[in-house]
C-alpha positions, 0 to 999 in steps of 0.5 A, a space after each residue: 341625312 345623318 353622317 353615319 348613313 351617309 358613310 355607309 352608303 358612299 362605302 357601299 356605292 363604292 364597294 359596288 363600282 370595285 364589284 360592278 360596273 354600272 354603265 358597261 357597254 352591255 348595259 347601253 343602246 343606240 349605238 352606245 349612247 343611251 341606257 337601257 334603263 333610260 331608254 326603257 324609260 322613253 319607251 314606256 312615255 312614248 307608248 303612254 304618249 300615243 295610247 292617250 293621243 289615239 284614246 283623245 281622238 277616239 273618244 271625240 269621235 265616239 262621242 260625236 257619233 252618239 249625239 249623232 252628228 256623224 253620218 251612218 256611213 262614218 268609219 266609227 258607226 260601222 265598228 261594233 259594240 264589241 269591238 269598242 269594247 275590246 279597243 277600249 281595253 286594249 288602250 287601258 292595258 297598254 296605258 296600264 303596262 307603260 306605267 308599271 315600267 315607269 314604276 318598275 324602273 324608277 323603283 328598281 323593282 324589275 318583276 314591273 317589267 315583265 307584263 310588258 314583256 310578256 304582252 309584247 311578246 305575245 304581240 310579236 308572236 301575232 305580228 309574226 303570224 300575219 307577216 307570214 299570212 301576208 306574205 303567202 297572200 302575197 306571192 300566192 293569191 295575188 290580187 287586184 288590190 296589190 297596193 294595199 297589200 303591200 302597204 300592210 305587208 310592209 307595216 306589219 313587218 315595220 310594227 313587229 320589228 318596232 315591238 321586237 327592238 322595245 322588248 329587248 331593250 325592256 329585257 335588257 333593263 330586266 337584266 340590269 336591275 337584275 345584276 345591280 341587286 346581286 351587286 348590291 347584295 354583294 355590297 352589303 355583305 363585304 360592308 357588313 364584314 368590313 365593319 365587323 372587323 373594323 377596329 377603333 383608332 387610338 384616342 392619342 394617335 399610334 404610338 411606338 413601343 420600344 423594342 426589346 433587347 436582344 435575346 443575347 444581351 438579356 438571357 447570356 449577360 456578363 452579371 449572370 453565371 451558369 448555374 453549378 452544381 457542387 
């Protein structure tokens, strides 16, 4: 790396931290202790983590179930054609969605992270809705199978509060990006500007230049009379 580049870039990081402070409390997690750009980051591996693991053992069913080694009565023969279909592209898009955050964060390219945004929201409207269809079911159409629904009723209301926390944490990711571009920006034009009026050093070091004499001992001295007119 050249020395000039290397110059500029540690005078613009500081001009930077002078603007902005990069690890502000707003800009953490977990009881202070994690970024939210690494969190969002652990959020993205988790959900790739899971999508691929449930993809795996989804898959190995399918397909025993197509060479027919699995009864008419296992679980994955009562699914039908379309609902596979829709499974199998709501596993593509949530893979597809934790990659962009990767993208998006390790780029700093933040417009990454708003499908997920958008999608979890979208999820957390849903998740919403049924609590509250579980809930009327609940206290208004009791039932004999008030185990089960209550097991639902508490994993739908565990699922949405688990989708509500990742968008804000993926949100406030957005929001750093956000600011470390305006700070960066800023940066670039105090270091442009900096360097406009920056002026070269003396080859030989400074040098003091003598001072002047005294208006008095120049102007009003013994050798020199006023001027008279005859």
């Amino acid at each position: 790396m050249p020395k000039a580049f290397t110059h500029d870039h540690q005078r613009l990081s500081n001009g930077m931290e002078e603007l902005w402070d990069a690890n502000a409390d707003r800009y953490k997690c977990c009881c202070r202790l994690i970024h939210v750009t690494r969190a969002s980051l652990y959020i993205a591996y988790i959900q790739m983590l899971v999508t691929s693991a449930f993809t795996i053992f989804f898959s190995y069913y399918y397909v025993q179930a197509i060479k027919g080694h699995l009864s008419a009565e296992h679980w994955i023969n009562q699914l039908g054609e379309r609902y596979i279909t829709s499974l199998l592209f709501a596993v593509s898009l949530q893979l597809m969605l934790g990659a962009m955050v990767i993208h998006g964060v390790h780029t700093e390219r933040r417009a990454f992270l708003l499908p997920f945004i958008v999608f979890a929201f979208i999820a957390i409207v849903f998740g919403f809705t049924q609590i509250a269809g579980d809930f009327f079911r609940f206290v208004y159409l009791p039932s004999a199978h008030s185990t089960y629904d209550n097991n639902q009723f508490f994993s739908h209301v565990i699922g949405t509060m688990v989708h509500l926390w990742c968008v804000s944490i993926v949100w406030r990711c957005y929001g750093f990006l956000g600011d470390k571009k305006v700070a960066r920006q800023i940066g670039e034009q105090l270091s442009a500007t900096r360097v406009a009026f920056h002026y070269a050093d003396i080859p030989y070091g400074y040098v003091a230049m003598p001072q002047p004499p005294p208006y008095a001992e120049t102007v009003i001295s013994a050798d020199k009379q006023p001027v008279t007119v005859s």
